[in-house]
C-alpha positions in Angstrom: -1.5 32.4 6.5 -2.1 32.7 10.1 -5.0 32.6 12.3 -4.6 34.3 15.4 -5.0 32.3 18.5 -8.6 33.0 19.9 -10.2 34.6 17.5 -13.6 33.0 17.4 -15.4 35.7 14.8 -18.0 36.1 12.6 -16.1 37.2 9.7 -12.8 34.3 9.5 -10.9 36.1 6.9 -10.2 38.8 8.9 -8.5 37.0 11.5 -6.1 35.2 9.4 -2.9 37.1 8.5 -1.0 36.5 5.4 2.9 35.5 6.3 4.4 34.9 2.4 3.5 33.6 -1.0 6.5 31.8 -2.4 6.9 30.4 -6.3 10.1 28.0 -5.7 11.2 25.6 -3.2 14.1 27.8 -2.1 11.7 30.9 -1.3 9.4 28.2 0.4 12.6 27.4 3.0 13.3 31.3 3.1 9.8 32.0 4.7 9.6 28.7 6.5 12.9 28.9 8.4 11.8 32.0 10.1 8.0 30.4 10.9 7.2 29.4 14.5 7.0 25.7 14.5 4.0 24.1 15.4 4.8 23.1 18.7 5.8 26.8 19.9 2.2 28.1 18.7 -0.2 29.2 21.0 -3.6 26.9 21.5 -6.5 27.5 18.7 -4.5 29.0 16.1 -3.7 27.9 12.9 -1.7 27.1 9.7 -2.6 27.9 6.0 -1.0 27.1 3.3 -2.4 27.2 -0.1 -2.6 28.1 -3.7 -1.9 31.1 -4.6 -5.3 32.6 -5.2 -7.2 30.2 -3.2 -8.6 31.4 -0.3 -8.6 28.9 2.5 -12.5 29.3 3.5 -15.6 26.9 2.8 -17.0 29.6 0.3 -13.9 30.0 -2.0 -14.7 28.9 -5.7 -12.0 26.3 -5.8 -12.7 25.3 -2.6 -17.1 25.1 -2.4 -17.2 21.5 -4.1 -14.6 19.9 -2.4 -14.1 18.8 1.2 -11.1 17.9 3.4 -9.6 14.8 4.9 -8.9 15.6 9.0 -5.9 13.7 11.2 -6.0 14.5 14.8 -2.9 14.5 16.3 -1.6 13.6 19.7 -0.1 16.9 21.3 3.4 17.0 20.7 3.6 15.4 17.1 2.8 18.3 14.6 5.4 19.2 13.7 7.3 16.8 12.5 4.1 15.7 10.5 3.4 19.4 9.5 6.3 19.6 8.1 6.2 16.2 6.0 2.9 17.1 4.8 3.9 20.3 3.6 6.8 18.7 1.7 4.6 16.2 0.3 2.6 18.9 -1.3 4.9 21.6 -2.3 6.9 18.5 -3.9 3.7 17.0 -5.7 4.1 13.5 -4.0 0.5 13.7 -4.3 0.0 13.2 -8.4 -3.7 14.2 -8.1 -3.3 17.4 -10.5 -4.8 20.5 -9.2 -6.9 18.6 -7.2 -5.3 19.8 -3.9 -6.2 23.7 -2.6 -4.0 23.5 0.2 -3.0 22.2 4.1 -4.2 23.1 7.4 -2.4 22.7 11.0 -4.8 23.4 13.8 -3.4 24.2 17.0 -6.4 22.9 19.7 -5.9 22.3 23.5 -6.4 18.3 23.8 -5.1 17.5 19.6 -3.8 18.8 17.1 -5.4 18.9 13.6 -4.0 18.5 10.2 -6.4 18.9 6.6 -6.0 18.6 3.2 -8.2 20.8 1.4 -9.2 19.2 -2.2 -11.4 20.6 -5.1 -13.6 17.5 -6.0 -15.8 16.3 -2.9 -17.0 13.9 -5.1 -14.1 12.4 -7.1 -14.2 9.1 -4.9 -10.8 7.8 -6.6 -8.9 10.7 -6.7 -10.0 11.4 -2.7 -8.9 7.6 -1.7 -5.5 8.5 -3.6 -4.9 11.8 -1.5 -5.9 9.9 1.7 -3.6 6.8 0.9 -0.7 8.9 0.0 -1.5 11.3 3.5 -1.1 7.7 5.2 1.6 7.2 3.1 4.0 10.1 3.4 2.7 10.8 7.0 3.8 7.0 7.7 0.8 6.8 9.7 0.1 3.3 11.3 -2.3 1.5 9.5 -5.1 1.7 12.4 -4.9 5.5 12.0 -8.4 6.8 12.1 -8.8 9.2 9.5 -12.3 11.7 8.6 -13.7 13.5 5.4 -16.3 15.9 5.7 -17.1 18.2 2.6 -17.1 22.1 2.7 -20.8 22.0 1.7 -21.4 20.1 4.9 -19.4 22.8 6.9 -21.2 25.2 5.5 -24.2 23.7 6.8 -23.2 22.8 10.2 -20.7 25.8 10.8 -18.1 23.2 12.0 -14.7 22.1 10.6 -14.1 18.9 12.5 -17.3 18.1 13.6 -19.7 15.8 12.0 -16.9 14.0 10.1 -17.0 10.5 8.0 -14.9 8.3 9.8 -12.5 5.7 7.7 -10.8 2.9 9.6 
């Protein structure tokens, strides 16, 4: 899915745009090759990709007791790491089960932003395994700050990336 590039609404859903759904690799590369890449995408607008059936909101049932682990980006690296996280996933480098809901690449004017949705907000040892293999298959240096911050909590606050736990 797509979000449109400034479309600060009430209702979220209705600004994103569904591209494809895929059920093999090879459809994956069929959608993906025709995709803008992240660095030809206008400023606040976004990437989805998820489960088929999960919706990428706060609210959605697989999503509401889980949370998301946030990299910002220097401008001009997304992506390359876009694209390796998106591998990662549809290739199951992750071995967490159905834990993971799906990815995110924000598009922002100073960073960019990349999230991996999860189910379990509090599954402490299967969250450190999504964000050590992130670090891993993102080969992210080893001071790379990274942030959690649980859908309940965005629900609360009405932020994505603000408000964050911070892990050094």
């Amino acid at each position: 899915m797509h979000r449109a590039p400034g479309s600060k609404i009430l209702n979220y859903e209705s600004a994103m745009k569904k591209i494809a759904t895929f059920g093999s690799v090879e459809d994956f590369w069929a959608v993906y090759s025709h995709l803008r890449r992240p660095h030809d995408l206008p400023h606040v607008s976004d990437y989805h990709l998820f489960k088929q059936g999960v919706r990428p909101v706060w609210e959605d049932p697989a999503n509401i007791d889980g949370g998301k682990w946030i990299v910002r980006l220097k401008k001009g690296l997304a992506s390359r790491y876009w694209e390796n996280l998106v591998m990662a996933v549809i290739g199951d480098q992750f071995d967490v089960g159905s834990e993971i809901c799906g990815v995110v690449l924000s598009i922002r004017g100073s960073e960019d932003i990349l999230s991996i949705w999860n189910q379990s907000a509090n599954e402490g040892r299967i969250n450190l395994k999504i964000r050590d293999t992130m670090k891993r298959v993102l080969n992210l240096p080893v001071d790379t700050i990274m942030e959690y911050k649980t859908h309940n909590d965005a629900l609360k606050d009405n932020s994505s990336f603000r408000n964050t736990d911070v892990f050094r």
